[in-house]
C-alpha distance (Angstrom), angle and dihedral (degrees) to the residues before:
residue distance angle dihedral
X1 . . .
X2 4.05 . .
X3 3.90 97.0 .
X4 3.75 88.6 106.0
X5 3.84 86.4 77.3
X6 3.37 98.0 38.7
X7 4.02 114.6 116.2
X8 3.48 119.2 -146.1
X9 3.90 129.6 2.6
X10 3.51 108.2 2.8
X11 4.05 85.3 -131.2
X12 3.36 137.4 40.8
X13 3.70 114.4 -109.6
X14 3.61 100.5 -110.1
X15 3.86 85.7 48.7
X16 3.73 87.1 56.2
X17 3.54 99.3 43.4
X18 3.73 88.6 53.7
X19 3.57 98.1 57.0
X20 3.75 97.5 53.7
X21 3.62 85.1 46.1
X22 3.79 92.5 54.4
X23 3.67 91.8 51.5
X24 4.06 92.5 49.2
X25 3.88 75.6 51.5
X26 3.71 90.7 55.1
X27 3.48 96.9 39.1
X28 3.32 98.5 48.1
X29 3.62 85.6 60.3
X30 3.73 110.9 39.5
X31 4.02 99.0 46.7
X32 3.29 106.7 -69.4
X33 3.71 124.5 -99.1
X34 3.88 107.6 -37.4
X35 3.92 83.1 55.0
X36 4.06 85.8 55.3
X37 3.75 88.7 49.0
X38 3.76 91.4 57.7
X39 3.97 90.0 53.9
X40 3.59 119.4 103.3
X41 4.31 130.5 -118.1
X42 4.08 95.3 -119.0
X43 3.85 98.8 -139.0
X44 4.18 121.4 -175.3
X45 3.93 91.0 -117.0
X46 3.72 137.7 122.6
X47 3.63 92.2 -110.9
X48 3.93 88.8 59.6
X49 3.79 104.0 31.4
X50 4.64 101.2 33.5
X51 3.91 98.3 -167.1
X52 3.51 108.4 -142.6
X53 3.57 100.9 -164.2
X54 4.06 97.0 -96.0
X55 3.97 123.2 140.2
X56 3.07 134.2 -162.2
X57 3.91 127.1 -14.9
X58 3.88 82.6 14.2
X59 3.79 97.6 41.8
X60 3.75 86.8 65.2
X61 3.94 99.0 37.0
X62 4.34 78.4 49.9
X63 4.35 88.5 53.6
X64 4.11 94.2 45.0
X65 3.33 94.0 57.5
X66 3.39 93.3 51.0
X67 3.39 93.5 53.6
X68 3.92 97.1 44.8
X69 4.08 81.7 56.6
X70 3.57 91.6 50.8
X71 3.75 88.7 44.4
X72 3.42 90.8 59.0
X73 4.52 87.8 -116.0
X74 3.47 98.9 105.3
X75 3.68 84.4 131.1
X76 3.57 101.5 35.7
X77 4.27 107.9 102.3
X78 3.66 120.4 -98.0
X79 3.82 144.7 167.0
X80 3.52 117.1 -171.7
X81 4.02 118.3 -157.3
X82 3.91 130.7 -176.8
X83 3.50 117.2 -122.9
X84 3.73 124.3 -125.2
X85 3.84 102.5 -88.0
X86 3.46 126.1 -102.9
X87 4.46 112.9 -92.4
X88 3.84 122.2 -102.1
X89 4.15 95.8 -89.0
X90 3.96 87.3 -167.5
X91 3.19 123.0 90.0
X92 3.80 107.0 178.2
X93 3.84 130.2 -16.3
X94 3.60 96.9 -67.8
X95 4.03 110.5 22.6
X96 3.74 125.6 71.7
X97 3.93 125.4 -166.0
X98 3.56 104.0 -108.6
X99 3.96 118.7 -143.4
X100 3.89 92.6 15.3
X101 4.05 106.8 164.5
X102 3.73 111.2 -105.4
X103 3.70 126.2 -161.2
X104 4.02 117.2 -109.0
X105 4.02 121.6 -91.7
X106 4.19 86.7 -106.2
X107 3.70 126.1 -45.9
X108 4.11 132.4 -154.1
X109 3.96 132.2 -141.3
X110 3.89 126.0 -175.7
X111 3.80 103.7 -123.8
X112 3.87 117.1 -128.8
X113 3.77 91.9 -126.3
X114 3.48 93.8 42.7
X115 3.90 141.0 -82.8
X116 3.59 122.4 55.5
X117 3.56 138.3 -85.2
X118 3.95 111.2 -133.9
X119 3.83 124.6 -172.5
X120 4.27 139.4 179.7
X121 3.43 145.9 -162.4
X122 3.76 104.7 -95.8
X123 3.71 81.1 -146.1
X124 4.29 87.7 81.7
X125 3.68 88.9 67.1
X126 3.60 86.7 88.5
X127 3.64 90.4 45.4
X128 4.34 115.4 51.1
X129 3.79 83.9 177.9
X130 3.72 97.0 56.4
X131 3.81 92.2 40.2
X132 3.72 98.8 46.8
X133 4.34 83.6 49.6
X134 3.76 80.4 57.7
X135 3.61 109.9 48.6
X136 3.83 86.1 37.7
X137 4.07 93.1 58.3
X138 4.42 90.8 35.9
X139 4.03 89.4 57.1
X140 4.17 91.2 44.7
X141 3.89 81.1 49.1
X142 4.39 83.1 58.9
X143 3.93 91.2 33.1
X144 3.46 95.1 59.1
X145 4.02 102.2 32.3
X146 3.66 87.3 85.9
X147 3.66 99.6 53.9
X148 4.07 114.5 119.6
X149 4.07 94.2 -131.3
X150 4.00 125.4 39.1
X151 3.86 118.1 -113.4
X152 3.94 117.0 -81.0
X153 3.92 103.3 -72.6
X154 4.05 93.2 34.9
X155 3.89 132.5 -89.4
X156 4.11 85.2 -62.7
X157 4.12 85.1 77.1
X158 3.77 90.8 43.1
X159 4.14 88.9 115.0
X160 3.21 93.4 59.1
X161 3.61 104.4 41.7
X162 3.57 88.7 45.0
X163 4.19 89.3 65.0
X164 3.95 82.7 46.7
X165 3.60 82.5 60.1
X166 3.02 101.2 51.3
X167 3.52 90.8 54.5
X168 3.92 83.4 52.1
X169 3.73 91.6 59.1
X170 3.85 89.9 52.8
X171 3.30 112.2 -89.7
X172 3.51 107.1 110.0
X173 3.75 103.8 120.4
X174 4.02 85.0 61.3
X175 3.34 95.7 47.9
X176 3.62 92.7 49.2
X177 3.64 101.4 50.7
X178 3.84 95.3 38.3
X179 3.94 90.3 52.8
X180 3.93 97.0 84.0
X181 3.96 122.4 10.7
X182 3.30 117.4 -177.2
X183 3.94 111.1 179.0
X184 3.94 150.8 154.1
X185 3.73 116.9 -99.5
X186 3.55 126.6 -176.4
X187 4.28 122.3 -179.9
X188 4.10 94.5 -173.9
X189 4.32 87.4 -100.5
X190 3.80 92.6 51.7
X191 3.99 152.3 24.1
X192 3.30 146.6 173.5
X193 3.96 141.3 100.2
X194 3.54 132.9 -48.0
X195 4.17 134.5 167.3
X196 3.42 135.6 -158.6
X197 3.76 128.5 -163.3
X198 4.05 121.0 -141.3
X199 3.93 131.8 -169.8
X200 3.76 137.8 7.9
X201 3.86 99.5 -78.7
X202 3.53 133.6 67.2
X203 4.06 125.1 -113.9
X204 3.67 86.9 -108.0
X205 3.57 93.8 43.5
X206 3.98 95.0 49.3
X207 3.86 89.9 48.3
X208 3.65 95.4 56.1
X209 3.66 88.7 43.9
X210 4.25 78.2 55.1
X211 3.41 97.9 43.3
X212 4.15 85.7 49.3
X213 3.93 88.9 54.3
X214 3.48 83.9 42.5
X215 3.76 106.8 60.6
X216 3.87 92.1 31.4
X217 3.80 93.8 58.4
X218 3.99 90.4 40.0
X219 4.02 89.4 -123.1
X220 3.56 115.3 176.8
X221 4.05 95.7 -104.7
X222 4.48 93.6 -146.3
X223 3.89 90.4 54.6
X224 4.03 78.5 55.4
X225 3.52 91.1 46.9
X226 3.59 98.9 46.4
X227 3.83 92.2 75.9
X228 3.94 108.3 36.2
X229 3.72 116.5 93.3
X230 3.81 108.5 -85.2
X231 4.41 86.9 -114.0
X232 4.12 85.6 67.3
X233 3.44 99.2 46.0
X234 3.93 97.9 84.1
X235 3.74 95.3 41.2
X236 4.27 86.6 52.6
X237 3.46 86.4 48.1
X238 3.61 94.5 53.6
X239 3.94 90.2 47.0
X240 3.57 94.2 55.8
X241 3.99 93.8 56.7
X242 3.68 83.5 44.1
X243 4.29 95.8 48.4
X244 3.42 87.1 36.7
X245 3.84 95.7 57.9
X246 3.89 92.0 50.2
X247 3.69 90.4 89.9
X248 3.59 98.5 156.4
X249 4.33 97.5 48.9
X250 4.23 84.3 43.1
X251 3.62 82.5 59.3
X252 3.53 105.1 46.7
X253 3.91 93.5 53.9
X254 3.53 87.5 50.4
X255 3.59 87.1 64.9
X256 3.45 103.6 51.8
X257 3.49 117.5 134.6
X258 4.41 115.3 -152.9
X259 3.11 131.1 -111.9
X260 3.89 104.9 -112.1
X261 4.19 113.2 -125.5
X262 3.15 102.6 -101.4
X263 4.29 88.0 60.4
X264 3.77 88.3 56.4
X265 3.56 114.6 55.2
X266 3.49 98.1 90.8
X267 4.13 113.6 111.3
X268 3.52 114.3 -133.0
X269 3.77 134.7 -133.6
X270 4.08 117.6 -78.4
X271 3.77 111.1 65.4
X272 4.03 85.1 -175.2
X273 3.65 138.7 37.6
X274 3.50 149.9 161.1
């Protein structure tokens, strides 16, 4: 949330080297560029996210299916579980347990007879953003388990390439404002502020990641802007002159050509993941 400060490139170079490479990665593997074009800019609207009226259980169940159709998996199988929830960290009206185990954001595991098995903090409920980042980074995790060659950097980096594709898939605004949250909270004994990190990349990295899909699909950047918190917007705008500038790397991954389907049907390493 610092990269307003930052002098310089807001990356390192082998930081942005390996994000075009992981997007030559996912191109490579998706159809190449005029398959990229036909994705969608996931945007936290009704128009993208129809509420039906569901809570809980059902709310969520309601949101992943939304974002397996925007995904383009509607098809591919899925069971989505809660996780247990989180324990009761306080302890009395003013003392918390500090260091108290919390469950993961969401986490994904290749099912022996086939499919996946995908499940979430029940936590999210209370946060659509959050939970849509989730499901969004879970189904890259299945996307991209079938691909014939690891992600730049081997399957150790697969976390966070997988929140790269995510972004990828379209859902870069979420990830970007669910990656750091820092907010008021208030119980009726006690208030103050608290944080919480989520994913793999940073909020600078997932914005130049945005800014990447950004420029390569030819997006207009203020409908992008529109819906990030108003902290990111600077830093995106600074990774769009940046992306933008890259001429020669922008051209490259326009170039890719895809791997045909008979070159990807090889399942990768990492059976689980969070």
């Amino acid at each position: 949330m610092f990269g307003l400060f930052r002098k310089g490139p807001l990356l390192e170079d082998r930081l942005t080297t390996w994000q075009f490479d992981s997007f030559e990665w996912l191109l490579e593997y998706t159809g190449g560029i005029e398959a990229f074009r036909q994705r969608q800019l996931i945007l936290p609207t009704r128009q993208c996210f129809p509420h039906d009226g569901s809570r809980g259980h059902a709310f969520a169940e309601m949101l992943f299916r939304q974002v397996k159709a925007h995904a383009g998996m509607s098809d591919w199988p899925c069971e989505l579980q809660p996780q247990e929830a989180d324990p009761d960290t306080m302890v009395s009206p003013h003392a918390f347990v500090q260091g108290a185990p919390a469950s993961p954001a969401g986490t994904y595991r290749a099912l022996k007879e086939g499919g996946a098995l995908i499940t979430y903090n029940p936590a999210q409920l209370h946060n659509p953003m959050s939970l849509v980042a989730t499901f969004a980074h879970e189904l890259a995790h299945y996307r991209t388990a079938g691909f014939a060659q690891p992600p730049p950097g081997g399957w150790d980096v697969w976390e966070p390439a997988t929140d790269l594709a995510a972004v990828f898939f379209g859902f870069g605004v979420f990830l970007a404002n669910a990656c750091f949250d820092f907010q008021h909270f208030s119980d009726g004994y006690t208030s103050g502020w608290r944080w919480r990190q989520q994913g793999y990349l940073t909020d600078v990295e997932v914005l130049y990641a945005l800014a990447l899909f950004t420029v390569l699909r030819g997006d207009d950047p203020k409908l992008v802007q529109n819906h990030l918190k108003s902290a990111l917007r600077g830093i995106y705008r600074r990774a769009l002159r940046e992306v933008t500038a890259n001429e020669a790397a922008l051209r490259r991954l326009r170039d890719v050509v895809p791997v045909t389907a008979g070159q990807a049907d090889y399942i990768g390493d990492g059976n689980a993941a969070a």
